[in-house]
N, C-alpha and C positions, 0 to 999 in steps of 0.2 A: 472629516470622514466623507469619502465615495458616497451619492445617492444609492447605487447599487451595494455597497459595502451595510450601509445604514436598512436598507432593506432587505437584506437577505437577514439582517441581526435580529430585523423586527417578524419579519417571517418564522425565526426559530423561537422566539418570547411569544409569539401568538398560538403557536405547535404549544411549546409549554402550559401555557394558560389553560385554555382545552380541556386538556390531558387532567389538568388540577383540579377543575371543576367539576367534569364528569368523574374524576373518582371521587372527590368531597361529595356528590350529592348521590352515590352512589348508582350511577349511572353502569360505570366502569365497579364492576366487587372486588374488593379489595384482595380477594384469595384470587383474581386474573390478573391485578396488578395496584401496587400500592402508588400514590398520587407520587409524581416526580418529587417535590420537596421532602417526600420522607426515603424515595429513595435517597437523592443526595446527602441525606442525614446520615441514611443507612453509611453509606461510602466513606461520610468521614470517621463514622466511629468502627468501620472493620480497617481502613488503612490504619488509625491510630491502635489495633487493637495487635495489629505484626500477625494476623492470623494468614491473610493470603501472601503474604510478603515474601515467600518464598516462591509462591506460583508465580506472583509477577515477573519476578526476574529470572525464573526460566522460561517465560513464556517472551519475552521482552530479547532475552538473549538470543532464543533461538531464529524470532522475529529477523534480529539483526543478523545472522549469518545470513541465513534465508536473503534476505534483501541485498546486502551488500555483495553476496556471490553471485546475486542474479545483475546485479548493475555493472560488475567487472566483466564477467563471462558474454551480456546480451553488448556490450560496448565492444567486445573486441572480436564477436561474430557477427553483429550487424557491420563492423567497417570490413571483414574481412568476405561481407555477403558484396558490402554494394560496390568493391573494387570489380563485381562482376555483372556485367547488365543483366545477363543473359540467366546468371544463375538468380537475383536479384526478382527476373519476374520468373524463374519457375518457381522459386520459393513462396511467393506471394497467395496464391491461393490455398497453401499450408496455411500460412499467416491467419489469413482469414478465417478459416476453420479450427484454428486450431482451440479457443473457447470453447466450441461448442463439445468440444470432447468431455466426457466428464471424469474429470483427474483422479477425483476419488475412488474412482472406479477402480486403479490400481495401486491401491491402500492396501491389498493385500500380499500382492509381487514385493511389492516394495517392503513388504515384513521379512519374506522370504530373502529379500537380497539384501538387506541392511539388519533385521534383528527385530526385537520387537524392544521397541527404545524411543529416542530422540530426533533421529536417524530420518526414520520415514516422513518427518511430520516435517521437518526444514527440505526435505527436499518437494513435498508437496507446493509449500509456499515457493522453494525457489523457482518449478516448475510453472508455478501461475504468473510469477513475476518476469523470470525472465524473456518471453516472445515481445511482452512491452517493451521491453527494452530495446531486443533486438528491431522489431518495427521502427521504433520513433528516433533510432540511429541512424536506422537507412532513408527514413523519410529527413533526417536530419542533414544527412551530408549529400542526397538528392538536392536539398535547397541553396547548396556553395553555388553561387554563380561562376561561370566556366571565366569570368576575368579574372576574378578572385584567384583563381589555383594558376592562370596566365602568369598573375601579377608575382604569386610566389616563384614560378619559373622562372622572370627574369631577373628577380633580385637574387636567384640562384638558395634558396631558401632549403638548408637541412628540411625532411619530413617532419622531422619534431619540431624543429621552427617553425614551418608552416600551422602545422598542425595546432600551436600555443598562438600566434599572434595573428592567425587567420582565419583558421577552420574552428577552432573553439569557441572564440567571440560572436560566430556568425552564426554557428549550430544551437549554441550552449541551450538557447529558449525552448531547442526541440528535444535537446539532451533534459533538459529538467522536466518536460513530461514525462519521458520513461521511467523518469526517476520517480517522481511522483506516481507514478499506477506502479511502481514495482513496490513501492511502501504499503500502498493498499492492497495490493493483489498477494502483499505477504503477509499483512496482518491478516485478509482472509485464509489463505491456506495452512498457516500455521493455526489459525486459534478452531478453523475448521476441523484441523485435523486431529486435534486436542476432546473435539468432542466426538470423533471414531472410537480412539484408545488412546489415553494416555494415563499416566500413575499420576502426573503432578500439572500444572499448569491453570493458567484460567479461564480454560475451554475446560478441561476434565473440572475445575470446581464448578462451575455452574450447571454441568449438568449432573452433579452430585447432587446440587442445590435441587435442579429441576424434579431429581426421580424421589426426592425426599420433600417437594413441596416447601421446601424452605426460603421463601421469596425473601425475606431479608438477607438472604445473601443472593440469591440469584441477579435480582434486579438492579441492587449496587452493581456487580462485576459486570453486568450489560452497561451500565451508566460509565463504567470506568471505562470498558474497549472502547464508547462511541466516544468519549472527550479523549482520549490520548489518542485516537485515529483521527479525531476529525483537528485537532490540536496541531498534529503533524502535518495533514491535509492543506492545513492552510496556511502554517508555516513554508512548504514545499511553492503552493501557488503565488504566496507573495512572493519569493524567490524567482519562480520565471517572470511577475509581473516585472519585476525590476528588472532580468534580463531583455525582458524584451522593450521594456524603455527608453534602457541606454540601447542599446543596438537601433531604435529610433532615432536616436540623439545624434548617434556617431556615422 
């Protein structure tokens, strides 16, 4: 194990411990929050119980359009931004600002133009996800060194050729950041969205939990978003850690 790997694990088990103590001695009350091991308790006996199991997997689904619409769509606007310099840097300080807008804000247009449903809530997420994308594509294929696209010129190299045995292997480390904030940037806007309005999911159950005080459920379904996001999170960065290893190697 990484020293850095090893310390950032002990970092999270120190956060834990804390947390334990000041609610065992009553520092933390247990009606603001129950000590992390009894949430974990909590967690396994509501998954074993099939009672949010339906939220999950609409929340998890919609997660997954959300996300995967925004990796397709930010992947084939960012190359089709940076084929142009010009439009490339007027775009750019959009880019920039475009976080600072606050998306929720039109949670309501968006009832209006889609329904009050499913609808709104995946396009919020897809809307947070996708500018990542589209940035860390164009920063992505900014990075091809101008021999590289030479070298595919004189081997006379199809764009899809080029594009699989040249441009991907060189880009891919900056493609799997986008991809990586588009996973997070979807789990926030979807589960964000879920606690505006939604009938099912598990943004609407915890704040069912929250307005009924019911912390054995509230603080399990906190405990589940942070481990299957942080689960994914770092599934995604071992991934470009590898890309960008062999891309040193090679």
């Amino acid at each position: 194990m990484k020293r850095a790997t090893a310390l950032r694990l002990c970092l999270i088990a120190a956060v834990i411990v804390v947390l334990e103590v000041l609610a065992r001695i009553g520092v933390i009350a247990r009606f603001v929050a129950p000590p992390p091991s009894e949430m974990a308790t909590g967690l396994w006996k509501l998954l074993l119980s099939g009672r949010v199991q339906l939220a999950i997997e609409h929340t998890l689904a919609k997660i997954a359009i959300a996300c995967s619409s925004a990796i397709l769509v930010g992947i084939v606007v960012g190359v089709l931004i940076q084929r142009s310099r010009s439009l490339a840097d007027a775009m750019s300080p959009f880019f920039t600002a475009y976080y600072a807008v606050p998306i929720y804000a039109f949670y309501p247009m968006m009832i209006a133009i889609f329904g009050v449903g499913e609808a709104p809530q995946i396009v919020i997420g897809f809307m947070l996800a996708v500018v990542a994308v589209i940035v860390n594509t164009i920063n992505a294929l900014d990075r091809i060194p101008r021999v590289l696209r030479k070298t595919a010129a004189v081997y006379g190299m199809s764009p899809v050729e080029a594009a699989r045995r040249i441009y991907l292997p060189h880009a891919g480390p900056y493609l799997a950041t986008g991809v990586k904030l588009a996973v997070s940037y979807s789990f926030i806007g979807v589960i964000g969205a879920e606690f505006i309005m939604s009938r099912i999911g598990i943004g609407h159950e915890i704040v069912f939990a929250y307005n009924n005080f019911d912390n054995e459920i509230m603080y399990p379904l906190i405990l589940f978003v942070l481990l299957v996001a942080g689960t994914v999170n770092a599934l995604f960065y071992a991934w470009e850690k590898r890309l960008l290893s062999r891309r040193s190697r090679s």
